[in-house]
Phi, psi and omega in degrees: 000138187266162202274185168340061202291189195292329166319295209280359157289320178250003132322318194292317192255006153263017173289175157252166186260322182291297194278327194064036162269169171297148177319123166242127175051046154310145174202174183260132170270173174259065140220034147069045173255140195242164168189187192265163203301298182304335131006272171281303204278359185267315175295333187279338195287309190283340156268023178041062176103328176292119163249060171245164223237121214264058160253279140013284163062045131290116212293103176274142181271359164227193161249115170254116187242107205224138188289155208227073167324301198295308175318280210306330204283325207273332210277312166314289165319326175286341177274010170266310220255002225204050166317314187264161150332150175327141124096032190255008177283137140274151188289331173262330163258358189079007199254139163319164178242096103312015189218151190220111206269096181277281210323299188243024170057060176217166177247131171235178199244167182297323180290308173274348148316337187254000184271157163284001182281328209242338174359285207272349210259188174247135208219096182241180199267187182271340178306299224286277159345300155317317187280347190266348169237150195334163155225152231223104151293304161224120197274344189289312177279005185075003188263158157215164220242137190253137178236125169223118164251192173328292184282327174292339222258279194336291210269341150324299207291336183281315151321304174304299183327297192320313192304336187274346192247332185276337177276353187279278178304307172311317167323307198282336188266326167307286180325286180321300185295309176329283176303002164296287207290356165269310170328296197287344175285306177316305195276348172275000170240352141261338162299337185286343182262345174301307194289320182293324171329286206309313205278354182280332166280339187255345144304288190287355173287327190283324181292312167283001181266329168289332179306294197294286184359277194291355172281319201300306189303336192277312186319302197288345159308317161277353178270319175316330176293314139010271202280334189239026158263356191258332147340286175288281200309314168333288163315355204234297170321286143347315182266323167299328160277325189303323189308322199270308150328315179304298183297331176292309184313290197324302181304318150005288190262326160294301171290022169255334198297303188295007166260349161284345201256179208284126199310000176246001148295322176295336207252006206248306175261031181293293189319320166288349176271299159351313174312311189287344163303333203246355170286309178286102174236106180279121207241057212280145214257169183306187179258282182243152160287145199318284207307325184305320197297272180000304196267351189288343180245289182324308244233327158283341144335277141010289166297326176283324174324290178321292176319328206257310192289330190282326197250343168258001164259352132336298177290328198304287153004294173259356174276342187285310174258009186225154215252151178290155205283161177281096157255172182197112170318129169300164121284335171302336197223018159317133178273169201279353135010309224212136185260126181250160206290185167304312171266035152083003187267349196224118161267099187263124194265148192202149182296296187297128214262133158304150136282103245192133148277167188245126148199186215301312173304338164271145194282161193224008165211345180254156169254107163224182179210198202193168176231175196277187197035321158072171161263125150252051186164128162123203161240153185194121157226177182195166198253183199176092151276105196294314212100168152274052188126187222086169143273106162235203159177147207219156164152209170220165184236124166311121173310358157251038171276145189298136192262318193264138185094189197286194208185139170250121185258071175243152191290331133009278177277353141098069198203112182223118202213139153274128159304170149193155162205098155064007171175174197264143184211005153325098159333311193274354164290109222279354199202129186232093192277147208233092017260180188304144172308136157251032145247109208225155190226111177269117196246141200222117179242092174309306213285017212226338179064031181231170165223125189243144146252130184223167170276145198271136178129328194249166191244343170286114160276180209259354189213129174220136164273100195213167199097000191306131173291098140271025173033349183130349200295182169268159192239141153270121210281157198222123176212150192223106191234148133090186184228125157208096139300293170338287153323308179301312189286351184271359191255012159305292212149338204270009190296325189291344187272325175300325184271345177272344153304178179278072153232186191245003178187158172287332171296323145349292169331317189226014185094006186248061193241358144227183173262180167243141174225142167264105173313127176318000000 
């Protein structure tokens, strides 16, 4: 196909971009693109303020409009030079467009009008057409004057409509974008508040680590003062006994001397010896004095007070920023008692026993479970609703702790567990709140060797365990409803004995009146 010839080359570059007419009033913007004057200001008017270039689409920062002469001078010679309309070639024979196509709004040439694509259609001449739409009285004031007959009035309105409905949807899409382009302002200020945040934590993290530094540095510092006044006393204590040794040796060496002389020299310095004997009286002196003992106690108080504020802001830390672990109760390691839920979260104690297999992983006499996988490394915690009264117990167990027979829930046996029967009644428990919690939070720091229990909400624990031999092993979360010595005897035959105590059913009887859930 052959390209553009120089008419329609110089039509092209004596156009508007806007109107695609020959230049009226041209004038230039600063980013240096020209357009007709009524134009630039009809666009710049409809973008509220955005002064950008609609080629381009660079932002002027005022609207500056500078007349573009040499252009206007060049438009005018094409409209001499340039009789017909844009576009009035046809592209494919090279031919005038004089025919004009209503089915498909196109201008043809006599050869495509006489073709078969075009046969069937209605095809009238462009003169004709013309007449039936608008006509451009003055194009410099923009107004224009309509020549309407029956059939032109018609297919005006149909037209417009269409034009009104395509000026409708470009509106609507403008809008969409503006609001994007707010969106996208909105969401660029929230990463900007994402960042500030961020350097706003790393800022105050940098401040407490510095913070501790120096406590730390001011604490090892009074124990080094400490370590060398108990020093100095040491060294002051050391030199009084050797002194006082040095004087014994002496006294010694005397009285072996006076056992040599002659029994009337001897008996002659008796009385002086006997003196002297009785002057050396060895007085061994304290190790420190009462106030170093003092500050030497003031000071290890102190420390643990620090260690106890450090570790509840530790746990505090992680129950706030970090999620609890996701367990899910085994059924491989279920007694066969206790019934477990679907998702695997609520363990339930029931008199009939499952049918189950028995092997070395399942407990075969305390009704306990275990949860799957366990920790060899970390911080970890996780929740646990008990209810209000029952028998459990919770905690963790070295995974090669013993399953079969009754269990000792000592840390020994590598078992570090809270009790509760109807009320918290653990010995080892520092804080026994009243009434019992029915929700509790078990926390486990392997490389730190401790296990903690607390009522969930609070940071004190009510039990802690610290120093735990986990020997290296994986540690397991560990659970206990009901006792069963009881259970044995009721699945013995003995249930009418059970039920004549003060309960109210043999699950009572034997602990199994609420359940345990591990909280989401």
């Amino acid at each position: 196909m052959a390209g553009p010839g120089p008419a329609e080359q110089l039509r092209a570059e004596a156009s508007c971009p806007v109107c695609l007419e020959l230049f009226q009033e041209p004038v230039s913007i600063p980013c240096g693109h020209s357009f007709c004057r009524g134009c630039i200001e009809r666009c710049w008017q409809s973008s509220r303020g955005s002064f950008s270039c609609p080629r381009c689409r660079n932002v002027a920062p005022e609207p500056g409009l500078r007349p573009n002469r040499e252009l206007g001078h060049v438009a005018d010679i094409a409209r001499g030079l340039l009789p017909e309309a844009p576009g009035t070639l046809c592209g494919q024979h090279r031919e005038p467009l004089r025919l004009f196509c209503r089915d498909e709004r196109a201008l043809l040439c006599l050869e495509c009008g006489r073709s078969r694509l075009h046969r069937l259609h209605r095809v009238v001449p462009a003169e004709e057409a013309a007449q039936e739409y608008k006509v451009p009285i003055s194009t410099r004031s923009r107004r224009y004057q309509f020549v309407q007959g029956a059939q032109g009035t018609s297919l005006y309105k149909e037209y417009k409509e269409q034009i009104q409905n395509c000026l409708q949807a470009l509106r609507e899409e403008r809008e969409k974008f503006l609001e994007s382009r707010k969106s996208g302002a909105q969401r660029s200020l929230h990463l900007d508040k994402t960042r500030s945040e961020g350097q706003r934590l790393a800022q105050e993290f940098r401040e407490l680590q510095r913070f501790l530094q120096e406590k730390e540095r001011l604490l090892l510092a009074q124990l080094g003062d400490l370590d060398s006044a108990i020093g100095r006393a040491q060294d002051e204590a050391l030199a009084k006994v050797s002194e006082e040794l040095s004087q014994l040796d002496t006294l010694i060496w005397e009285m072996e001397g006076k056992f040599q002389q002659p029994p009337s020299r001897f008996l002659q310095d008796l009385q002086q010896l006997l003196d002297s004997c009785e002057m050396m009286k060895f007085h061994p002196p304290a190790e420190i004095s009462s106030d170093l003992e003092r500050s030497l106690e003031d000071f290890v108080q102190r420390n643990i007070l620090v260690r106890g504020t450090l570790r509840r802001c530790q746990d505090s830390l992680m129950f706030q920023l970090q999620e609890p672990a996701d367990l899910t109760l085994d059924p491989g390691t279920a007694h066969p008692h206790l019934q477990l839920s679907e998702d695997g979260k609520e363990a339930r104690g029931q008199l009939v026993p499952r049918d189950v297999r028995d092997h070395p992983e399942r407990f075969d006499f305390e009704p306990c479970v275990l949860a799957r996988g366990g920790f060899a490394s970390g911080l970890h915690f996780w929740e646990v609703e008990v209810g209000q009264g029952g028998v459990w117990a919770l905690g963790v167990v070295r995974e090669s702790a013993r399953r079969r027979g009754p269990l000792s829930l000592t840390p020994k046996e590598g078992v570090w567990a809270l009790e509760a029967f109807h009320s918290l009644t653990s010995p080892r428990a520092s804080l026994r709140p009243q009434p019992p919690p029915r929700r509790l939070r078990v926390s486990l720091d392997y490389e730190g060797r401790r296990v903690a229990f607390f009522s969930a909400g609070h940071d004190i624990p009510i039990l802690e365990y610290t120093r735990a031999a986990f020997n290296g092993e994986r540690v397991l979360p560990w659970f206990k409803m009901g006792m069963g010595a009881r259970l044995l005897e009721v699945t013995r035959g003995c249930e009418e004995r059970a039920v004549a105590g003060q309960v109210t059913s043999p699950l009572d009887w034997v602990g199994f009146g609420f359940s345990l859930r591990i909280c989401p």
